[in-house]
mmCIF file of the N, C-alpha and C atoms, coordinates in Angstrom:
data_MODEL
# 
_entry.id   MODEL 
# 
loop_
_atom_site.group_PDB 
_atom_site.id 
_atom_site.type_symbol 
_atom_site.label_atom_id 
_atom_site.label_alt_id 
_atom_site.label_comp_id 
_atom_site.label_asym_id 
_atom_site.label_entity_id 
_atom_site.label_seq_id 
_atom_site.pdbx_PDB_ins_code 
_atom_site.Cartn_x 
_atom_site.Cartn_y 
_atom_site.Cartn_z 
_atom_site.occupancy 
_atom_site.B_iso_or_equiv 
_atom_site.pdbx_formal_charge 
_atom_site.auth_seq_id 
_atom_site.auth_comp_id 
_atom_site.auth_asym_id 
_atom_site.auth_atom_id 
_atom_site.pdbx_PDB_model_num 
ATOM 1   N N  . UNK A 1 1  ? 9.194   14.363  4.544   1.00 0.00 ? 1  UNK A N  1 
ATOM 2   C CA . UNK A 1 1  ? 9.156   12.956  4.189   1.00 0.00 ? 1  UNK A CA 1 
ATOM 3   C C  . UNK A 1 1  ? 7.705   12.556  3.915   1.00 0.00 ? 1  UNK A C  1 
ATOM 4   N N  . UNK A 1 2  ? 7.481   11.911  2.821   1.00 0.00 ? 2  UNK A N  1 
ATOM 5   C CA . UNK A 1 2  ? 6.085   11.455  2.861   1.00 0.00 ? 2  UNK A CA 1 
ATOM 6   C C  . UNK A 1 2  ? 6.031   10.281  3.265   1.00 0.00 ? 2  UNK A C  1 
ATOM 7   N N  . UNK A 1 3  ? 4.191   9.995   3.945   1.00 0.00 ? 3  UNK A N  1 
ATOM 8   C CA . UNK A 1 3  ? 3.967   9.318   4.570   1.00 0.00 ? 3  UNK A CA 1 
ATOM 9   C C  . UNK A 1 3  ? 3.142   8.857   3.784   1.00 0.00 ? 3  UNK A C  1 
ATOM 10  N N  . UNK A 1 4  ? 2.520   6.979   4.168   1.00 0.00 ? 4  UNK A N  1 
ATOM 11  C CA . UNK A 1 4  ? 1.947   6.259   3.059   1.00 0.00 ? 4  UNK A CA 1 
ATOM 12  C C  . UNK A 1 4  ? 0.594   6.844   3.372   1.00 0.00 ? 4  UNK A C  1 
ATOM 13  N N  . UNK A 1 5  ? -0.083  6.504   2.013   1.00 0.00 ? 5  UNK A N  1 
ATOM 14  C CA . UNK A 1 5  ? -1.783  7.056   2.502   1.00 0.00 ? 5  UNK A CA 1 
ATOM 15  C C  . UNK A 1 5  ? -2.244  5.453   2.138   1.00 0.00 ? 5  UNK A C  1 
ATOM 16  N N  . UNK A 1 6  ? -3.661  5.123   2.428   1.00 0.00 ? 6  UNK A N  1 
ATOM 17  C CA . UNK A 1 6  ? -4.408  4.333   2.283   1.00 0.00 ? 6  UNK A CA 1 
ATOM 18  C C  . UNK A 1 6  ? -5.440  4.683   1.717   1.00 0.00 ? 6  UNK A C  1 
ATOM 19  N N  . UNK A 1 7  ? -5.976  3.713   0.856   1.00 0.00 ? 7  UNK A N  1 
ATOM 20  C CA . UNK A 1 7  ? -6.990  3.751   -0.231  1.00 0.00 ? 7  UNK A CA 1 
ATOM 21  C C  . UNK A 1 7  ? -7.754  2.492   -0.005  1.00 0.00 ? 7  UNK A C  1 
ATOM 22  N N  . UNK A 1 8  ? -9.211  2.386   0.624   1.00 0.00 ? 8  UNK A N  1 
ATOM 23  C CA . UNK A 1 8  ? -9.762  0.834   -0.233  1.00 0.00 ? 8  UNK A CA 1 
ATOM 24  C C  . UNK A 1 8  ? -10.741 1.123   -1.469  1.00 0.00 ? 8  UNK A C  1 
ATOM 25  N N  . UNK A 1 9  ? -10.447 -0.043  -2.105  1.00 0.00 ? 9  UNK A N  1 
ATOM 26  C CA . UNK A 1 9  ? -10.480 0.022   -3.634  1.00 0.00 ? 9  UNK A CA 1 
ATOM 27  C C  . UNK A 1 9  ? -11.861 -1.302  -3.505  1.00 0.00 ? 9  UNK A C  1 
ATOM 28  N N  . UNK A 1 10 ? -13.233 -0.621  -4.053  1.00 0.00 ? 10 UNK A N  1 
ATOM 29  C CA . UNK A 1 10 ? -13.874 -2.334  -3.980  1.00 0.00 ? 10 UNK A CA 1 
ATOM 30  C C  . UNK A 1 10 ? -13.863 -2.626  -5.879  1.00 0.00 ? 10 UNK A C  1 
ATOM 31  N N  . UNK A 1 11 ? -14.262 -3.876  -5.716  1.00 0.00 ? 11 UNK A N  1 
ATOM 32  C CA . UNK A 1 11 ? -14.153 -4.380  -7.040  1.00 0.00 ? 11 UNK A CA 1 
ATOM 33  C C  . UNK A 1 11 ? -15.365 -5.508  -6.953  1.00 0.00 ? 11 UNK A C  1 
ATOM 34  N N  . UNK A 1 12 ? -15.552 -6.490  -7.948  1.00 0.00 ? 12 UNK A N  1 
ATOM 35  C CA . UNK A 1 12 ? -16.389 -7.079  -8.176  1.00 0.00 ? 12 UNK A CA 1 
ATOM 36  C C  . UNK A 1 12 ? -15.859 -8.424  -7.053  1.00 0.00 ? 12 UNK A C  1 
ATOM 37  N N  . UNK A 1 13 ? -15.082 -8.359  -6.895  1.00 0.00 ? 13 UNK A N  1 
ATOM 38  C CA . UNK A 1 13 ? -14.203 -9.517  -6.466  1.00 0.00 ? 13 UNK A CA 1 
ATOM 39  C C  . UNK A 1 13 ? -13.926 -9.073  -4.511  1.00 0.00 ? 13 UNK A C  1 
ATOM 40  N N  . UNK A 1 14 ? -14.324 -7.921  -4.210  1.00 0.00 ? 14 UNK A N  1 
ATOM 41  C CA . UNK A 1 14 ? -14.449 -8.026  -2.850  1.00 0.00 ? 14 UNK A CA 1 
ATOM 42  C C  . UNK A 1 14 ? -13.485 -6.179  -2.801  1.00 0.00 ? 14 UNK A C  1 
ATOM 43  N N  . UNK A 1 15 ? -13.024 -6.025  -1.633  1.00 0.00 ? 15 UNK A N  1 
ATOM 44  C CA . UNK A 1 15 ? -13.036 -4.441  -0.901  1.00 0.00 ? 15 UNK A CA 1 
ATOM 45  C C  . UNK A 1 15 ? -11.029 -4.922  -0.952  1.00 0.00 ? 15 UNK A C  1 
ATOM 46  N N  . UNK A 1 16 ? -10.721 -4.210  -1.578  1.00 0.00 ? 16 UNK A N  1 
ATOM 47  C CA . UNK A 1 16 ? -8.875  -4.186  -1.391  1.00 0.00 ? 16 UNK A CA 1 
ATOM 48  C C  . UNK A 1 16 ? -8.058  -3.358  -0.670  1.00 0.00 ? 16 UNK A C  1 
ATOM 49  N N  . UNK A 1 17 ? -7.319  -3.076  0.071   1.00 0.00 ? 17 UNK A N  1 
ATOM 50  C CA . UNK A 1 17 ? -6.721  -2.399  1.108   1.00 0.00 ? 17 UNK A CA 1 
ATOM 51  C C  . UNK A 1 17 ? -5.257  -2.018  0.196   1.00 0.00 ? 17 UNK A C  1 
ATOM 52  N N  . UNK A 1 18 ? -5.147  -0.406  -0.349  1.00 0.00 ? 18 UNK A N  1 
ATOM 53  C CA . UNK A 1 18 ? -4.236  0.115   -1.179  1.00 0.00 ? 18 UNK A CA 1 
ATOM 54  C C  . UNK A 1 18 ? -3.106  0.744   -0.443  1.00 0.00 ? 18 UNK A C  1 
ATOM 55  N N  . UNK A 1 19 ? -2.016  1.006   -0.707  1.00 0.00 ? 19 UNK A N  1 
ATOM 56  C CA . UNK A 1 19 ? -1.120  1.790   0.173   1.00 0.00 ? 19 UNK A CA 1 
ATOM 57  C C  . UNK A 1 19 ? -0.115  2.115   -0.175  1.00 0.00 ? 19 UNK A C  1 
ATOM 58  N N  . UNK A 1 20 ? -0.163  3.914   -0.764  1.00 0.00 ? 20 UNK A N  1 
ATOM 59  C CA . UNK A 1 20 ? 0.899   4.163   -1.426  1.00 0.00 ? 20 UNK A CA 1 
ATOM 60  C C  . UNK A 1 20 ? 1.431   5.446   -0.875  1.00 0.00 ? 20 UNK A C  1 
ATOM 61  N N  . UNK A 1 21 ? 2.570   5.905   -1.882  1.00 0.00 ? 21 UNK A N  1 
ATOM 62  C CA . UNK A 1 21 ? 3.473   6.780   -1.248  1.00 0.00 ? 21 UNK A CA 1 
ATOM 63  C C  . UNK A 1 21 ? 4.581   7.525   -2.493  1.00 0.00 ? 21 UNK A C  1 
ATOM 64  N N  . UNK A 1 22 ? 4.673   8.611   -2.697  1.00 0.00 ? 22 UNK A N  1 
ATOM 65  C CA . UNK A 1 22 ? 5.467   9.544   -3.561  1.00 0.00 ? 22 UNK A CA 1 
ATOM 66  C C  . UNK A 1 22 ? 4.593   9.955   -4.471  1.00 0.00 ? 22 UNK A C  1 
ATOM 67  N N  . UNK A 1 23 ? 5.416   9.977   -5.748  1.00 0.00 ? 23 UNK A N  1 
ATOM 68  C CA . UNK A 1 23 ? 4.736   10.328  -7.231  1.00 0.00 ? 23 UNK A CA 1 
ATOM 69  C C  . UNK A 1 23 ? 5.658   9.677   -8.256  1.00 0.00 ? 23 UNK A C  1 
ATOM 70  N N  . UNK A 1 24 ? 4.670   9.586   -9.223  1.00 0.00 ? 24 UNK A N  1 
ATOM 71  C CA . UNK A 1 24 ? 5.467   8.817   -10.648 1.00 0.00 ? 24 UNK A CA 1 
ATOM 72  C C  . UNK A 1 24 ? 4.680   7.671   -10.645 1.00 0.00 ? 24 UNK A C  1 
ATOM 73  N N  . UNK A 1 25 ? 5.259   6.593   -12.052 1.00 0.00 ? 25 UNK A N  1 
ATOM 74  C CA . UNK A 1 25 ? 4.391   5.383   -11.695 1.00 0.00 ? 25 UNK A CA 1 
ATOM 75  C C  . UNK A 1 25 ? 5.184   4.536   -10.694 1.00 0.00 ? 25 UNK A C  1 
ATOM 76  N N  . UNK A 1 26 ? 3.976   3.147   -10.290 1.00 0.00 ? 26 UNK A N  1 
ATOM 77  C CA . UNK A 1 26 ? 4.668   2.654   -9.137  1.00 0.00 ? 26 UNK A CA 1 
ATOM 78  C C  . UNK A 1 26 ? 5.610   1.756   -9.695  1.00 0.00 ? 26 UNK A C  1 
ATOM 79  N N  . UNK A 1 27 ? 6.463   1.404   -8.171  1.00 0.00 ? 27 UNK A N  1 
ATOM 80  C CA . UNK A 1 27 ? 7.998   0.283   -8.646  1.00 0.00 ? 27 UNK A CA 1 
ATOM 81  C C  . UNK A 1 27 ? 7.487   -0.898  -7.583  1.00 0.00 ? 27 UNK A C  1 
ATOM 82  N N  . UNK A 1 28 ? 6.715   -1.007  -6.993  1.00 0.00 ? 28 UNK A N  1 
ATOM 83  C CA . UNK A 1 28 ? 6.321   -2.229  -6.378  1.00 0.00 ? 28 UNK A CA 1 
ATOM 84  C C  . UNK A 1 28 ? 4.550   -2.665  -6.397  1.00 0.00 ? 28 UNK A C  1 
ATOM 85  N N  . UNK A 1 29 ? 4.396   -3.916  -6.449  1.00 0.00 ? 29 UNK A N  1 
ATOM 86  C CA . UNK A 1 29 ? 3.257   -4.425  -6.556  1.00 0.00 ? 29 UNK A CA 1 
ATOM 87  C C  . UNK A 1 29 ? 3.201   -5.495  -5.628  1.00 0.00 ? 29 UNK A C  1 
ATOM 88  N N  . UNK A 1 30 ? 2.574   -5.625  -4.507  1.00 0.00 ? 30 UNK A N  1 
ATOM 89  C CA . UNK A 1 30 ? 2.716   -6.982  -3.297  1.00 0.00 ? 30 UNK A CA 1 
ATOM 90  C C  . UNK A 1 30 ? 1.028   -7.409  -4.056  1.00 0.00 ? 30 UNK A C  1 
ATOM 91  N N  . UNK A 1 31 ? 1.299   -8.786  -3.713  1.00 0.00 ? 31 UNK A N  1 
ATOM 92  C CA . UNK A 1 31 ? -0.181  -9.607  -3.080  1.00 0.00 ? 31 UNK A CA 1 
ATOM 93  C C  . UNK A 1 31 ? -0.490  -10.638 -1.709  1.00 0.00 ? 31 UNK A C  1 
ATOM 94  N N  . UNK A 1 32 ? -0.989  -10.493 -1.413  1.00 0.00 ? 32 UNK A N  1 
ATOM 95  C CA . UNK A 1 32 ? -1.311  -11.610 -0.130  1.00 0.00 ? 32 UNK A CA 1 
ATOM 96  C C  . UNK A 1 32 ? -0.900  -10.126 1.182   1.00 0.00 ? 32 UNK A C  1 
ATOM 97  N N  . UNK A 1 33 ? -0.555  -10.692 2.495   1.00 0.00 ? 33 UNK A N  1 
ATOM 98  C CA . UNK A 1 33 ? -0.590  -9.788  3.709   1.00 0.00 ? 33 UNK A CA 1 
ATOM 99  C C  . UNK A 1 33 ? 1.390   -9.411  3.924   1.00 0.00 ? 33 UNK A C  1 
ATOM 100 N N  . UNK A 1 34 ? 0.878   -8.234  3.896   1.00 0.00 ? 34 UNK A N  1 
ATOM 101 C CA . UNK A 1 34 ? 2.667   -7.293  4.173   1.00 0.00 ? 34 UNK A CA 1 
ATOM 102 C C  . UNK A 1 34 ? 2.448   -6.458  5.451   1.00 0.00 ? 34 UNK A C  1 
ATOM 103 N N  . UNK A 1 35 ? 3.084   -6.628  6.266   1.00 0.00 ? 35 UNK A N  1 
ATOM 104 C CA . UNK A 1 35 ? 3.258   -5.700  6.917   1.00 0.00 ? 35 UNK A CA 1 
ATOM 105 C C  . UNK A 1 35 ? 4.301   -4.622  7.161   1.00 0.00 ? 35 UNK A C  1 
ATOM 106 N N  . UNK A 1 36 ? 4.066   -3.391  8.108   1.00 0.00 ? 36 UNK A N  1 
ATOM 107 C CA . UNK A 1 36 ? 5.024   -2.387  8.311   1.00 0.00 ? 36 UNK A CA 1 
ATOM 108 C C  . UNK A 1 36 ? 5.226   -1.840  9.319   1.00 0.00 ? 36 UNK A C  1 
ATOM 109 N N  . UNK A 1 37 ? 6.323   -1.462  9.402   1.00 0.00 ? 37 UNK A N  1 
ATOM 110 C CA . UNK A 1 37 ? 7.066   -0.616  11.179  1.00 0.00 ? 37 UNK A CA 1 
ATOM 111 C C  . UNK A 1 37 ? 6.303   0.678   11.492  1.00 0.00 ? 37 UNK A C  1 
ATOM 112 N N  . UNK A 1 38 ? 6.570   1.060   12.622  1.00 0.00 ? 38 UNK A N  1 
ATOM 113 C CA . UNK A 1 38 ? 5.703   2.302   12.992  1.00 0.00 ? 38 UNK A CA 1 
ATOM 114 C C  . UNK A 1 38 ? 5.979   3.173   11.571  1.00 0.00 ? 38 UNK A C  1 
ATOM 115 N N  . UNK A 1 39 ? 7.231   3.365   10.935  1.00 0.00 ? 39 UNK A N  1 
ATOM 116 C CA . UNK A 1 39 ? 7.578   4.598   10.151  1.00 0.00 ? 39 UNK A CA 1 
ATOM 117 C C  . UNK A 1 39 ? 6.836   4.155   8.882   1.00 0.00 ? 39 UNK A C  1 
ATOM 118 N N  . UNK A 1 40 ? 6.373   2.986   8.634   1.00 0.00 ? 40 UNK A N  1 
ATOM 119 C CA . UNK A 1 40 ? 5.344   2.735   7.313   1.00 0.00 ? 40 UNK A CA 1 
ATOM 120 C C  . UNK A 1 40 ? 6.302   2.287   6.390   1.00 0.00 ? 40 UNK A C  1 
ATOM 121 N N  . UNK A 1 41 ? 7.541   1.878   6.500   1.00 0.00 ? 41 UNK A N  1 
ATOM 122 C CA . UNK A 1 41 ? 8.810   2.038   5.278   1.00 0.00 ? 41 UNK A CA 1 
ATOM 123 C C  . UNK A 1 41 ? 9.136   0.613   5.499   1.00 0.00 ? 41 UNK A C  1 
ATOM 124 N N  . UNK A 1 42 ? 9.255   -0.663  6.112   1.00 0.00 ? 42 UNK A N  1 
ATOM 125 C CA . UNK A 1 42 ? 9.950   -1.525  6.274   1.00 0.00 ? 42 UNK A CA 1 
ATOM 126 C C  . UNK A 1 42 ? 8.931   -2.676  5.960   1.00 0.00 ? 42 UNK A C  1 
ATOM 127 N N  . UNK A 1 43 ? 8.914   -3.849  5.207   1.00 0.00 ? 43 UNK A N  1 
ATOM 128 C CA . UNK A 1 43 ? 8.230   -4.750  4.906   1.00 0.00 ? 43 UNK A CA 1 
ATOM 129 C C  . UNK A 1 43 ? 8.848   -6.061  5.580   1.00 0.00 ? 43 UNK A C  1 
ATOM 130 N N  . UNK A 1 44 ? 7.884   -6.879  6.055   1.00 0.00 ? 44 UNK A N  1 
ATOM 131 C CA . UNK A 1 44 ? 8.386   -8.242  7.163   1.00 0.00 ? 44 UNK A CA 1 
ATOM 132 C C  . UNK A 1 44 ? 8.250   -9.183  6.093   1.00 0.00 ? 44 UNK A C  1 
# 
């Protein structure tokens, strides 16, 4: 099973906190604060 990795990304606009998981292009895009369960899979 893969597990999410983390990436911060800075930009001109400040330091971004990335967090992804599989391969292919992506099927979700969040903004603002998400959180997740111990297993990294469940969004509140």
């Amino acid at each position: 099973m893969d597990k999410w990795k983390r990436k911060m990304v800075n930009t001109s606009r400040g330091t971004f906190e990335v967090f992804f998981k599989g391969r292919g292009r992506p099927i979700c895009v969040t903004h603002h604060y998400s959180e997740f369960n111990s297993s990294g899979d469940h969004f509140y």
